[in-house]
C-alpha positions in Angstrom: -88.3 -29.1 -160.5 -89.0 -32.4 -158.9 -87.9 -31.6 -155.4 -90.1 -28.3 -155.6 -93.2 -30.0 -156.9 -92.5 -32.9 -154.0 -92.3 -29.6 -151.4 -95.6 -28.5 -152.8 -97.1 -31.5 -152.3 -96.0 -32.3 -148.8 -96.7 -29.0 -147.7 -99.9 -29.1 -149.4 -100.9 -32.5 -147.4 -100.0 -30.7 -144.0 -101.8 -27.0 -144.4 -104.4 -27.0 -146.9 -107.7 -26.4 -146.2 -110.0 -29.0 -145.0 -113.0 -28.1 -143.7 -115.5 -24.8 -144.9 -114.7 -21.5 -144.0 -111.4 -21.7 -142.3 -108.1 -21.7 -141.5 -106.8 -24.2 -139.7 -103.6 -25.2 -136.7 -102.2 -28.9 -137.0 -103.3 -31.0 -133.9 -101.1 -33.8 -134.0 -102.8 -37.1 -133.2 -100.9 -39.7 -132.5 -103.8 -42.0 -132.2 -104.5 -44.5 -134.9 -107.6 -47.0 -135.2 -105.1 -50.1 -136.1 -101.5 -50.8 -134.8 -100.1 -50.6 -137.9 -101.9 -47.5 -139.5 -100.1 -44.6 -140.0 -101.1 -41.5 -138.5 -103.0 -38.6 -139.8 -103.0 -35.6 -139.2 -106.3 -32.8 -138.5 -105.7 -29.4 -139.3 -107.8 -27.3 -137.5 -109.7 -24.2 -138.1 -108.2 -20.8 -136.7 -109.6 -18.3 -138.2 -113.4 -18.4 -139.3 -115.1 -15.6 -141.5 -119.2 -16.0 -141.3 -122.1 -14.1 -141.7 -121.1 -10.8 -140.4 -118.6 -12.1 -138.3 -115.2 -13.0 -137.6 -113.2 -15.9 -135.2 -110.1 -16.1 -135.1 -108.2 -18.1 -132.7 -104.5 -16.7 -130.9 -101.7 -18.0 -130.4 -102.7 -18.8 -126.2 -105.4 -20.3 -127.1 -108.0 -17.4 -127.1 -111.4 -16.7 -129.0 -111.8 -13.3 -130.3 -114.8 -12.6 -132.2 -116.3 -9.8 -133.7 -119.2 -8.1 -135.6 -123.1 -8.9 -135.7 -124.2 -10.4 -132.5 -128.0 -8.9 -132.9 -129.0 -12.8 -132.5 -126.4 -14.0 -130.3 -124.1 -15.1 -132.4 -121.2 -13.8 -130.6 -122.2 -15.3 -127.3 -121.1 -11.7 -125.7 -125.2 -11.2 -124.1 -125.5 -7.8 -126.3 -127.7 -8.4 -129.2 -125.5 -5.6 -130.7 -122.3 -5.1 -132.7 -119.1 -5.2 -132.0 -116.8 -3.0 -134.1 -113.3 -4.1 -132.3 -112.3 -7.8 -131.4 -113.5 -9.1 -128.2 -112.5 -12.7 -126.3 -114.9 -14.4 -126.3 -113.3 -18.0 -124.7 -110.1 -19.4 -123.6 -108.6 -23.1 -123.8 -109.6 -23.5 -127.4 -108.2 -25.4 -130.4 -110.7 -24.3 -133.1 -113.4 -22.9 -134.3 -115.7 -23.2 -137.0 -118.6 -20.5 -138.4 -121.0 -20.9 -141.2 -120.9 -18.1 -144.1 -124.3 -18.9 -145.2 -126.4 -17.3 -147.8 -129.7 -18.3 -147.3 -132.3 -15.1 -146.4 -132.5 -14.6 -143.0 -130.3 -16.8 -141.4 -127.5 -16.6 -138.8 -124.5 -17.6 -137.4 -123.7 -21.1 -136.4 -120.9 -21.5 -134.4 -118.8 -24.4 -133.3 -115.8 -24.0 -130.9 -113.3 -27.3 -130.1 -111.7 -26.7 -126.7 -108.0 -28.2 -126.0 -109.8 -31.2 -124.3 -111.6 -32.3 -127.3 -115.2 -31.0 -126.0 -117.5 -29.6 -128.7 -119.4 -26.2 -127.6 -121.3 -23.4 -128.7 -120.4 -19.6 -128.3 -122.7 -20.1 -124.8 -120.4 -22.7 -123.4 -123.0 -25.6 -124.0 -121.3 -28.7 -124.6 -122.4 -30.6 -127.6 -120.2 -33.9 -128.0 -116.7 -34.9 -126.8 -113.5 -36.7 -128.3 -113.9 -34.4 -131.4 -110.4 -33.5 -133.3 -112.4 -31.4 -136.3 -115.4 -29.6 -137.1 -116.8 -27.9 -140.3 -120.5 -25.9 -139.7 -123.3 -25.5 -142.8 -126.1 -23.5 -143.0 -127.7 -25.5 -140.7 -125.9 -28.5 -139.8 -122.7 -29.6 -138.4 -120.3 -32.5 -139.8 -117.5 -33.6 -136.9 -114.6 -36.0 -137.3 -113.6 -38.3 -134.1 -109.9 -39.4 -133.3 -111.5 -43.0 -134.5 -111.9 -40.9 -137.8 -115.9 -41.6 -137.9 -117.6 -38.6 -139.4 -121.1 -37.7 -137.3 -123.3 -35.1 -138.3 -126.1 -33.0 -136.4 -128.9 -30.8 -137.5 -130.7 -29.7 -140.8 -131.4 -32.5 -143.3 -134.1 -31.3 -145.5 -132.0 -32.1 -148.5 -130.0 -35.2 -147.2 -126.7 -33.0 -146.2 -126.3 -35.3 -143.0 -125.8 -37.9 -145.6 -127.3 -40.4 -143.0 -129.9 -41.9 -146.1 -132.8 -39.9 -144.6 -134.7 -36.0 -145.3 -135.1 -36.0 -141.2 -133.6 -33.2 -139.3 -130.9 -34.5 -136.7 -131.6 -33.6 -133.5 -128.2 -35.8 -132.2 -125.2 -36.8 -133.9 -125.7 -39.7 -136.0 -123.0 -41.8 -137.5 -122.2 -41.6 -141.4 -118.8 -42.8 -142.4 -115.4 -43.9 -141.7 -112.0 -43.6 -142.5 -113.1 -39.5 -143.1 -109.7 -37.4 -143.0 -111.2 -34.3 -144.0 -115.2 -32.5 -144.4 -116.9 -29.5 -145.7 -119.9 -28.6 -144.9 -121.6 -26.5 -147.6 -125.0 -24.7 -147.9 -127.1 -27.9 -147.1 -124.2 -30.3 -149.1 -121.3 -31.4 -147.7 -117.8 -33.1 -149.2 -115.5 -35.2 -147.4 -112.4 -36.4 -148.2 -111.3 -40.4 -146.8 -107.7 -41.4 -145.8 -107.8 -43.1 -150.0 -108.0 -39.5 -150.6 -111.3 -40.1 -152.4 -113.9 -37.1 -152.6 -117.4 -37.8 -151.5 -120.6 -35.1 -152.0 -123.9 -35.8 -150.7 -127.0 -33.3 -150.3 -128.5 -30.7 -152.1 -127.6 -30.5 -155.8 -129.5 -27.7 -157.7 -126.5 -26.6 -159.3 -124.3 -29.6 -159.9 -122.4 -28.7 -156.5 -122.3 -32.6 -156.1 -119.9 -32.8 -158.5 -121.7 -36.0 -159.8 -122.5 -35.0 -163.9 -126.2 -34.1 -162.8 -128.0 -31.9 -160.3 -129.9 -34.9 -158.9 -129.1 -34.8 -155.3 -128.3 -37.3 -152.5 -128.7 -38.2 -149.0 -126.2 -40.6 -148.7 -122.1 -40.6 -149.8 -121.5 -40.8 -153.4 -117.7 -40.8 -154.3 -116.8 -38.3 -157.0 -113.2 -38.0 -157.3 -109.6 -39.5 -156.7 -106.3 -38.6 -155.7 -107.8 -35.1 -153.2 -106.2 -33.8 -150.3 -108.1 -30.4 -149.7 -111.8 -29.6 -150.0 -113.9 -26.7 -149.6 -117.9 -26.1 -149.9 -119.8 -22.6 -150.4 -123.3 -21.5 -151.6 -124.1 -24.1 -154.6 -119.8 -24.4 -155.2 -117.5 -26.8 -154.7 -113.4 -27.0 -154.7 -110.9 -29.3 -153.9 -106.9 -29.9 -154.4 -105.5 -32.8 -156.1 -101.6 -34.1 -154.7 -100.0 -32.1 -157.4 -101.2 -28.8 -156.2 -104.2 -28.6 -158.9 -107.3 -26.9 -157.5 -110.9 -27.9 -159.4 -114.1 -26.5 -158.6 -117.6 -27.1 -159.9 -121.2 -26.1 -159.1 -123.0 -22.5 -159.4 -121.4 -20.4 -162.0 -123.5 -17.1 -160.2 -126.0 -15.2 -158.8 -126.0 -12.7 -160.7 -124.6 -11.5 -164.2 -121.3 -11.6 -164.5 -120.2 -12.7 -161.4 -118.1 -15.9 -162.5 -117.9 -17.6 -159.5 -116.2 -20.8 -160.3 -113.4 -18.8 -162.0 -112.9 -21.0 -164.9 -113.6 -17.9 -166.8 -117.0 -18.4 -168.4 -121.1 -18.0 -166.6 -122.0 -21.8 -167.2 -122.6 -24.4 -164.2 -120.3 -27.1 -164.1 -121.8 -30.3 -162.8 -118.5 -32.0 -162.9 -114.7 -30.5 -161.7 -113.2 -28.4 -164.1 -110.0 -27.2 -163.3 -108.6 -23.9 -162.3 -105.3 -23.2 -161.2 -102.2 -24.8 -160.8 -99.8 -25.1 -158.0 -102.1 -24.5 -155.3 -101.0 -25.1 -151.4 -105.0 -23.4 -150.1 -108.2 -22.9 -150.8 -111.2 -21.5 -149.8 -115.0 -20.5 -150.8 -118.2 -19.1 -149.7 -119.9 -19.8 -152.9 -120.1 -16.7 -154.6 -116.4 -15.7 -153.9 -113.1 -18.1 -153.6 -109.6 -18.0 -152.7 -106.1 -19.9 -153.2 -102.6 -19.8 -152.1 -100.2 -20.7 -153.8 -96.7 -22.0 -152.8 -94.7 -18.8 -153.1 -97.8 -17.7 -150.5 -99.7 -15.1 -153.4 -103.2 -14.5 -152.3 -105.3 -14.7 -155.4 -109.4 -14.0 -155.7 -112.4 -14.5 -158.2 -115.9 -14.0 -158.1 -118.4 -11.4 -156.7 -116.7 -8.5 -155.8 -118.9 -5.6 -155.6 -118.7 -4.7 -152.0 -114.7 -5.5 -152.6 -114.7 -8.3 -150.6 -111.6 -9.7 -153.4 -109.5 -6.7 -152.0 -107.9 -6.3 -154.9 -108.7 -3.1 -155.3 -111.8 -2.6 -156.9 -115.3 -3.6 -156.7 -115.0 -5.4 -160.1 -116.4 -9.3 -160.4 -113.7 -11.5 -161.5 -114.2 -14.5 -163.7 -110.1 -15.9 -162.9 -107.8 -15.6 -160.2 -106.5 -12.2 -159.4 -103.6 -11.3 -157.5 -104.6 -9.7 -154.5 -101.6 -9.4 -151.8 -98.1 -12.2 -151.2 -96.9 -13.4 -148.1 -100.5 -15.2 -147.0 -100.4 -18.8 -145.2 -104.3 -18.7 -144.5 -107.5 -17.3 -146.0 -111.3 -17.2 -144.7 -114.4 -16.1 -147.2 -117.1 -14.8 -145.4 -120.6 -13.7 -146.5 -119.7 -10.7 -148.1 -115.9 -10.2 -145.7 -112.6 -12.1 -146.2 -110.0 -12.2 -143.5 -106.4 -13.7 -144.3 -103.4 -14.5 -141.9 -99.3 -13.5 -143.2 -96.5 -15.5 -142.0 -96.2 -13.1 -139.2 -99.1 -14.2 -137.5 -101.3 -10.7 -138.6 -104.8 -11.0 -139.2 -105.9 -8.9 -142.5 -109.3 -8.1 -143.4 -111.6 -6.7 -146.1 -115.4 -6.3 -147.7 -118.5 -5.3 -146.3 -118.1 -3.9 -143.2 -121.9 -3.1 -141.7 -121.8 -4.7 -138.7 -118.4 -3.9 -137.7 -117.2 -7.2 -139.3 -113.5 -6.1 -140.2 -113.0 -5.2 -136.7 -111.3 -1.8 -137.2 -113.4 -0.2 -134.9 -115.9 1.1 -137.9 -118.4 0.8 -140.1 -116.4 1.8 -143.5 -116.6 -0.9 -146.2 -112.7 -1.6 -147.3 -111.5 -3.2 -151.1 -108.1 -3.5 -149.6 -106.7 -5.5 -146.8 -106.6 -3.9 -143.5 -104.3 -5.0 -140.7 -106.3 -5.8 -137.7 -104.5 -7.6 -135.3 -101.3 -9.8 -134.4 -100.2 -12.9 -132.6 -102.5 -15.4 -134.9 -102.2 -19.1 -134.8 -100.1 -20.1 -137.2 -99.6 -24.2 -138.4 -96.1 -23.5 -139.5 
């Protein structure tokens, strides 16, 4: 039992997730900001589900992308759909793609080339010397080899965390010592190399995590002892070093829809915790994900367009087991897409825009195998 809870844990410091709405490939830094400091590691993202869309990244470094690109989301020049995967770039490390809920809005995109350059779908370079990325609703939270996080954009309810309500129109310093961030629906979490949690922005719901729904516009440290951390719509989760996953926040938006999975339709304004033995995890607010370390895919929340794929089209209020052999797992908006060992990409849900990428428009409540040769992290 010891050495198995001591695997969990190590492989649960290399591969869980991170950063919002992704999967991610290890880049292994070996630069440090002091001599003696050991290094640490960034995951980065491989696969992103969004808002009608899907990234994923291949093993040669290519950017495929499918679905909605009505408001160039894509970068493909169509202002169309696009029911089968398409590259869209070479010579990248990640990628990163909100799964917003907020009426009306689109895709925002983020792509890390091999050289450490920041750029959108269009090729327009926003920063270098970047090692991670994690995209909001309408702002973007970056981590530099130095491990300062910046942040850019939207900041009308302090989710740049820089102390101000004023939009960003370049990145602006907020912290150091960041190891991991999440950038939520205009919150983010961030985890420091203490492996302390921090929240700061909007907090309507208690997704904070603080014990009130007063929000913040600057870092306020909520919890010890996290490796993993992922923000949604109005939800937050993270992973503790002995594999226990906690969420918090929005409880649904709609009756009986039990999205923190804790079984009950109350907002939590502090962690509560949900499941045990955890290695990843991911949500979009409304609907969440975890592996765990025998690699069981399991599902909770809104499910009536069977984005779960379990199945069904049946809200779940606890994990359900929804397929084994998983390593990675990406919630879209109302679309999941999930990697197996063998490097397959598997997707599911709403499927309107041609965001499952079988080459139609048929909604699906169980996983379809899309393509192979993935980017795996181990």
């Amino acid at each position: 039992m010891a050495e198995r809870k001591i695997r969990v844990i190590i492989v649960s410091v290399l591969t869980l997730i991170l950063m919002t709405g992704g999967i991610f490939v290890l880049l292994f830094d070996n630069s440090s900001p002091t001599t003696n400091e050991p290094c640490i590691t960034i995951p980065l993202i491989s696969i992103s589900a969004g808002r009608n869309i899907s990234l994923v990244v291949t093993k040669d470094g290519s950017l495929w992308g499918w679905g909605q690109d009505s408001g160039g989301q894509l970068g493909f020049g169509t202002l169309d759909k696009h029911l089968l995967p398409n590259v869209m770039m070479n010579d990248v490390a990640a990628v990163s793609t909100n799964n917003t809920m907020l009426p009306l809005s689109v895709g925002l995109t983020r792509v890390i080339m091999n050289d450490g350059i920041l750029r959108m779908p269009s090729g327009a370079s926003l920063r270098s010397n970047i090692l991670a990325v994690s995209t909001g609703a309408a702002h973007t939270m970056v981590i530099t080899p130095e491990r300062y996080l910046y942040a850019l954009g939207g900041n009308m309810d302090g989710q740049l965390g820089d102390g101000t309500n004023r939009d960003g129109s370049r990145f602006v310093r907020i912290m150091g010592e960041v190891i991991a961030v999440s950038a939520g629906n205009n919150f983010t979490l961030a985890i420091t190399k203490d492996n302390g949690l921090w929240s700061w922005g909007n907090n309507f719901f208690g997704q904070l995590g603080t014990g009130t729904t007063e929000g913040a516009n600057r870092p306020t440290r909520i919890k010890d002892d996290v490796i993993a951390v992922s923000a949604g719509t109005g939800l937050g989760m993270a992973i503790t070093s002995d594999g226990s996953l906690w969420a918090w926040g929005r409880a649904g938006g709609h009756p009986e829809s039990g999205w923190i999975g804790d079984g009950y339709m109350v907002n939590r304004y502090s962690p509560v915790r949900i499941m045990d033995d955890v290695i990843f995890a991911d949500t979009v607010g409304s609907r969440s994900f975890a592996i765990t370390s025998d690699n069981i895919l399991w599902g909770w929340g809104d499910n009536r367009r069977g984005e779960l794929g379990d199945g069904t089209s049946i809200n779940r209020h606890r994990p359900v087991r929804i397929m084994e052999d998983v390593v990675y797992v990406s919630a879209g908006f109302n679309h999941t897409l999930a990697v197996t060992s063998d490097g397959a990409l598997w997707a599911w849900g709403l499927n309107d825009w041609g965001q499952l990428g079988d080459g139609t428009t048929q909604n699906s409540n169980v996983p379809i195998r899309i393509m192979d040769g993935i980017r795996l992290q181990r």
